[in-house]
VEXDREN-2710 file (C-alpha; in Angstrom, 1 decimal):
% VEXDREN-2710
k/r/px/py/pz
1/UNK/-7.3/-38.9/10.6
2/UNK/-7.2/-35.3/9.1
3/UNK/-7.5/-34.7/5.4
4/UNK/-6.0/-31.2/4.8
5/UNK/-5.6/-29.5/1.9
6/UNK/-2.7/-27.2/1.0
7/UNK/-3.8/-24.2/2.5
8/UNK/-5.5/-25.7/6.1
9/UNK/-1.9/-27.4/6.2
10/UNK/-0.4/-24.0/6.1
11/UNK/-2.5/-22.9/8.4
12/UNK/-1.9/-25.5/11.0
13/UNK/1.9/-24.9/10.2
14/UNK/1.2/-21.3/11.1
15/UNK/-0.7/-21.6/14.2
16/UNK/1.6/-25.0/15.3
17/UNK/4.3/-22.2/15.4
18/UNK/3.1/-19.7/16.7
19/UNK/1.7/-22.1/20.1
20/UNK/5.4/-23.7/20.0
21/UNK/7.1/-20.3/20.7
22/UNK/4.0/-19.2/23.6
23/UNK/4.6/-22.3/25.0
24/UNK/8.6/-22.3/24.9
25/UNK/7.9/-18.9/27.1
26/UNK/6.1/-19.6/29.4
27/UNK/7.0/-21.4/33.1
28/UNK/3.3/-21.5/34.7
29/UNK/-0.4/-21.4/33.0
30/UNK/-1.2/-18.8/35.7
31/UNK/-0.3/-16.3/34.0
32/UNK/-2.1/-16.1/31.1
33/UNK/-4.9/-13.7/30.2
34/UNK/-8.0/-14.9/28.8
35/UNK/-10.5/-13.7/26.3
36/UNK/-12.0/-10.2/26.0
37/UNK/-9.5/-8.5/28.5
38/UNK/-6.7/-9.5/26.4
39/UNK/-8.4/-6.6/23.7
40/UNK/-8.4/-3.3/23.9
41/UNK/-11.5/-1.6/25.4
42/UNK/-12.9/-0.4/21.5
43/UNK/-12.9/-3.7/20.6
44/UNK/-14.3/-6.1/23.1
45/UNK/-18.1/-5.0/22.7
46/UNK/-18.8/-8.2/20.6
47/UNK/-16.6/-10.3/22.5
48/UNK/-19.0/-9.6/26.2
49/UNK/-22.2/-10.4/24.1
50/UNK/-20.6/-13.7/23.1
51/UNK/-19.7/-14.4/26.6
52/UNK/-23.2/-12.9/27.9
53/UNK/-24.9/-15.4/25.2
54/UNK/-23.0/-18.5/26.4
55/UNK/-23.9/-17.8/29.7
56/UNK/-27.6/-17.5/28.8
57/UNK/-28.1/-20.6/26.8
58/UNK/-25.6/-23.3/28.1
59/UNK/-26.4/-24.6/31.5
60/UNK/-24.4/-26.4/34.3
61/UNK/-25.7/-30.2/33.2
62/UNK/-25.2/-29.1/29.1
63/UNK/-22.2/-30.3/26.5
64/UNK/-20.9/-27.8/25.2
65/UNK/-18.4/-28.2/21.5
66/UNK/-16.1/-25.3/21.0
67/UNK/-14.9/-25.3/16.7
68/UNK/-11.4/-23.9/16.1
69/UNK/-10.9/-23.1/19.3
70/UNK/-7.1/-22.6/19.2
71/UNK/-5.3/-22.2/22.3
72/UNK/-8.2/-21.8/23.7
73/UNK/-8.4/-17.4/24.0
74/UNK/-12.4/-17.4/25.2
75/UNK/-12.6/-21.2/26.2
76/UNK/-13.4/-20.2/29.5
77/UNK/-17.3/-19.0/29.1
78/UNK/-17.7/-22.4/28.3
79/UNK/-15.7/-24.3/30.4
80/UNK/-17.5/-22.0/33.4
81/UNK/-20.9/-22.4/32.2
82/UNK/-20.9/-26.3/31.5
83/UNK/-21.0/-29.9/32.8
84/UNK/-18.7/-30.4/30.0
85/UNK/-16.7/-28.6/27.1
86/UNK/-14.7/-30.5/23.7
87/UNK/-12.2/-28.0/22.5
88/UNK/-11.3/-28.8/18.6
89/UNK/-9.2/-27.7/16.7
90/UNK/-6.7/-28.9/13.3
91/UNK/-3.2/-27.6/15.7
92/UNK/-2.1/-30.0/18.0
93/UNK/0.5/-27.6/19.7
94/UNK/-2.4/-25.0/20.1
95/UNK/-4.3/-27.2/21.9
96/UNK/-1.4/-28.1/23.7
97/UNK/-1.5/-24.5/24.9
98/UNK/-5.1/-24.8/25.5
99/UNK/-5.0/-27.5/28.3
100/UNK/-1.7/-25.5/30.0
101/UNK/-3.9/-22.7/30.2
102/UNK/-6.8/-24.7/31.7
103/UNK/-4.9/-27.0/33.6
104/UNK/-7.1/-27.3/36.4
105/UNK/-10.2/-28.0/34.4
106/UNK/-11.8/-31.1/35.3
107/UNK/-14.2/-30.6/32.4
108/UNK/-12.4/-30.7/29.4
109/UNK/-11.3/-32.2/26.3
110/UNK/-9.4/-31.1/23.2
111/UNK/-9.6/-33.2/20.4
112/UNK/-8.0/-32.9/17.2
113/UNK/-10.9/-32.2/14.8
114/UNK/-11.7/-30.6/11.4
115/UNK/-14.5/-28.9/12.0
116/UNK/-15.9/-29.6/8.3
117/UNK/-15.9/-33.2/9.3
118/UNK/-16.6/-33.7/13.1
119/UNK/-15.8/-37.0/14.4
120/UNK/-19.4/-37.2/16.6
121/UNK/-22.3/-38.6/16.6
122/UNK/-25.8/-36.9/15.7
123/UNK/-27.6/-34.7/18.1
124/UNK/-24.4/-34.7/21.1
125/UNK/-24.5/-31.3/22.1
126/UNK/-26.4/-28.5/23.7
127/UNK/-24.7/-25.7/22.2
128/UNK/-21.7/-25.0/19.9
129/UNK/-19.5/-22.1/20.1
130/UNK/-16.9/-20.8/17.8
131/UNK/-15.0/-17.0/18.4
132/UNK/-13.4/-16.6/15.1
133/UNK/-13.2/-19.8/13.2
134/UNK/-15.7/-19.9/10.6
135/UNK/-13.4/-18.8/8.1
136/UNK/-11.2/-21.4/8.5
137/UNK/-13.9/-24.3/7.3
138/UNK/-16.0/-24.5/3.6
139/UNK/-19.2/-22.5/4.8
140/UNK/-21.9/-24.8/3.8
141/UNK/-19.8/-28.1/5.5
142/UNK/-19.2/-26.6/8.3
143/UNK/-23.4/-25.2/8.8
144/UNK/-24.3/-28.8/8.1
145/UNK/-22.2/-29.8/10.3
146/UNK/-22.8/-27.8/13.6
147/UNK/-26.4/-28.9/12.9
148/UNK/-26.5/-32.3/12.4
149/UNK/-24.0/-32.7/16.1
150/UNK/-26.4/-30.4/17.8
151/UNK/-29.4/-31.6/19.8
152/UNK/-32.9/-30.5/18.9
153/UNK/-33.5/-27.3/20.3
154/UNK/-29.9/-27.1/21.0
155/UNK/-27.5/-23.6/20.6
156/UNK/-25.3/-22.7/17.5
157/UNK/-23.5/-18.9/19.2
158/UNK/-20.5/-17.2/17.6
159/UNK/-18.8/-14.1/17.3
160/UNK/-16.6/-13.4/13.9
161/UNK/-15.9/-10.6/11.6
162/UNK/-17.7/-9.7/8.4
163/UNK/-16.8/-9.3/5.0
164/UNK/-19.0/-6.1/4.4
165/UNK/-16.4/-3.7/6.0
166/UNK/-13.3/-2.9/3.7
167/UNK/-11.1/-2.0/5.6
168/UNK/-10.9/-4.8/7.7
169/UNK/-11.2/-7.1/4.0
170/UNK/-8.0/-4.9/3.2
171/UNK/-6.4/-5.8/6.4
172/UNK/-6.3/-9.8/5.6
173/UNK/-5.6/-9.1/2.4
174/UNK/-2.9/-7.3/3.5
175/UNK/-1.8/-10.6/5.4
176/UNK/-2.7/-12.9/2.9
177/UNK/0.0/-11.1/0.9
178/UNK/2.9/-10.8/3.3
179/UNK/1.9/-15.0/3.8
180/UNK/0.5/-14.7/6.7
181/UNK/-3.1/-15.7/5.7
182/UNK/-3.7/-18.2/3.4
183/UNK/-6.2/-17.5/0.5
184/UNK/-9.5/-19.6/1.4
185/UNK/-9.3/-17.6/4.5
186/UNK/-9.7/-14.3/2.6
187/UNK/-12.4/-15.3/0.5
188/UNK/-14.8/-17.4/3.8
189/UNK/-14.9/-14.3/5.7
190/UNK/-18.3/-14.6/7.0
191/UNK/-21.1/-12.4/4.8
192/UNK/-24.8/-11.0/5.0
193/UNK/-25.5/-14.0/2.7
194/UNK/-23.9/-16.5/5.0
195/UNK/-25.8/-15.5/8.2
196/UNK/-28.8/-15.3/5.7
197/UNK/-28.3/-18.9/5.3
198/UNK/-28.1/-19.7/9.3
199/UNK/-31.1/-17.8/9.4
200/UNK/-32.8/-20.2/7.0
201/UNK/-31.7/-23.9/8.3
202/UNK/-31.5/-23.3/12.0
203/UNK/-34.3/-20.6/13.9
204/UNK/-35.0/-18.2/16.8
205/UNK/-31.9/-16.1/15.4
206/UNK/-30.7/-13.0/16.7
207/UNK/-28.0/-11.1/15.6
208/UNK/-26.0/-8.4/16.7
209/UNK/-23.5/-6.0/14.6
210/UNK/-20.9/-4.0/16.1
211/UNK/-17.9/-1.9/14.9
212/UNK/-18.9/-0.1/12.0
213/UNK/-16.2/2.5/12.8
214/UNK/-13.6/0.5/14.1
215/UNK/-11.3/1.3/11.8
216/UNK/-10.7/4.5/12.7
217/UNK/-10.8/3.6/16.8
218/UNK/-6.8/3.6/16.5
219/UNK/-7.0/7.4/15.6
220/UNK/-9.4/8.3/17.9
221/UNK/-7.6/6.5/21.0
222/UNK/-4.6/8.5/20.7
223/UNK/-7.1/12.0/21.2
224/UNK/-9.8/10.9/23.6
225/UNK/-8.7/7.7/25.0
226/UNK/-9.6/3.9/24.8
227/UNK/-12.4/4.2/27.0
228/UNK/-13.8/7.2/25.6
229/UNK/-13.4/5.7/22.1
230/UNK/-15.7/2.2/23.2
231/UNK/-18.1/4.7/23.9
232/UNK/-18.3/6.4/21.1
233/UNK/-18.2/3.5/18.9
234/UNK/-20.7/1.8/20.7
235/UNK/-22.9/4.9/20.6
236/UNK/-22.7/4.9/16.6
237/UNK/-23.3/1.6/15.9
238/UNK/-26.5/1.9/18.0
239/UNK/-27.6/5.3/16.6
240/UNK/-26.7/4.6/12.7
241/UNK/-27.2/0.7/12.6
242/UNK/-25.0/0.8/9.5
243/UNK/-24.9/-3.6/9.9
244/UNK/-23.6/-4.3/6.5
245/UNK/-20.5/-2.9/7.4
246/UNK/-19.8/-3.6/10.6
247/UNK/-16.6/-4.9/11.7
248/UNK/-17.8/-7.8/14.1
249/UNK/-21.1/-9.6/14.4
250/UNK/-22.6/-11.9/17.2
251/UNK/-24.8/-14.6/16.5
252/UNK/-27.2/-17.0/18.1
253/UNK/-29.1/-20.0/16.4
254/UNK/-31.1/-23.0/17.8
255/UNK/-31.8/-25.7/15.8
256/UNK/-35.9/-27.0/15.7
257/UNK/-37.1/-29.4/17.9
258/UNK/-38.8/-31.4/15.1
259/UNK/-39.0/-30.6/11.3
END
């Protein structure tokens, strides 16, 4: 059973709501988009490294765990790349979605799930993957957690934003004060000191920082064009490495083999 407090409630209310009205639109799962081609071209940099990381570390005989996975938006790396995927998440109608969207996969479960408490056993799965979640759990719960339900030598990979870059802090604050954020969610955006911290329990990390002038993408698309505008982003954030305030980061961990 879940134990939520007030503001995970309110988030589940939110995202519940927002799956029941997808849902009450749609006649067939075929036509859904999934994952990075549902962004715009400036922004979807992070998003293939994710997908190119998942390919690289899960293989076709590997579990795979996917935390907060929602409605499942870039479930299918994993679903693709796996013997078998577990699709959590604290909204039941979003995983609802989830399984209209994937239903012909015959290797795949949702379960409801908090990811600061996950209901499995010690060492179950090869990799873990979360696209945008991690600010949705207690930091430190949810590390220990992805840990202990990993296997030795097993793969922690995510993709989130980062709390470095102000505007994009300004844009869920924004949100937090029209209600459509909820506080904890403002203050868990993912920092330097958090990926410090993955740095220090798991190892083998790499990370990767992208975005750095996303915020001003939306001005530039309207003079040069999306596609000229990925470039160009790209092209700074290789040239200027500016990583503390990069909009989006991409992360891979493995946990040791032995202590």
């Amino acid at each position: 059973m879940l134990n939520l407090n007030r503001d995970k409630y309110l988030e589940r209310l939110r995202y519940d709501k927002q799956a029941t009205e997808e849902l009450n639109c749609l006649k067939s799962h075929s036509i859904f988009n999934y994952g990075t081609l549902t962004l715009p071209l400036w922004l979807q940099a992070p998003y293939l490294a994710y997908e190119d990381l998942i390919k690289k570390y899960l293989d076709i005989d590997h579990i795979a765990l996917e935390i907060g996975a929602g409605s499942g938006s870039f479930t299918l790396p994993l679903l693709l790349s796996s013997k078998h995927t577990i699709a959590i998440d604290i909204s039941i109608k979003s995983l609802d979605l989830l399984r209209l969207r994937y239903a012909d996969a015959t290797n795949l479960t949702t379960q409801v799930c908090d990811m600061e408490y996950l209901a499995f056993r010690d060492n179950t799965f090869d990799l873990v993957a979360s696209a945008g979640s991690l600010s949705y759990g207690d930091s430190v719960l949810v590390m220990n957690e992805i840990y202990r339900v990993l296997k030795p030598g097993g793969h922690f990979v995510c993709v989130d934003s980062l709390s470095g870059n102000p505007i994009y802090w300004l844009n869920r604050l924004v949100h937090y004060w029209r209600g459509k954020r909820t506080f904890s969610t403002l203050k868990r955006i993912p920092s330097i000191a958090l990926l410090e911290s993955y740095q220090r329990k798991f190892c083998r990390a790499e990370l990767q920082f992208f975005g750095a002038f996303t915020w001003i993408s939306p001005l530039m698309v309207l003079f040069i064009g999306e596609a000229k505008t990925a470039e160009l982003s790209d092209m700074l954030d290789t040239l200027l490495k500016v990583n503390m305030f990069a909009f989006k980061f991409v992360m891979v961990v493995q946990k040791p083999f032995s202590k």
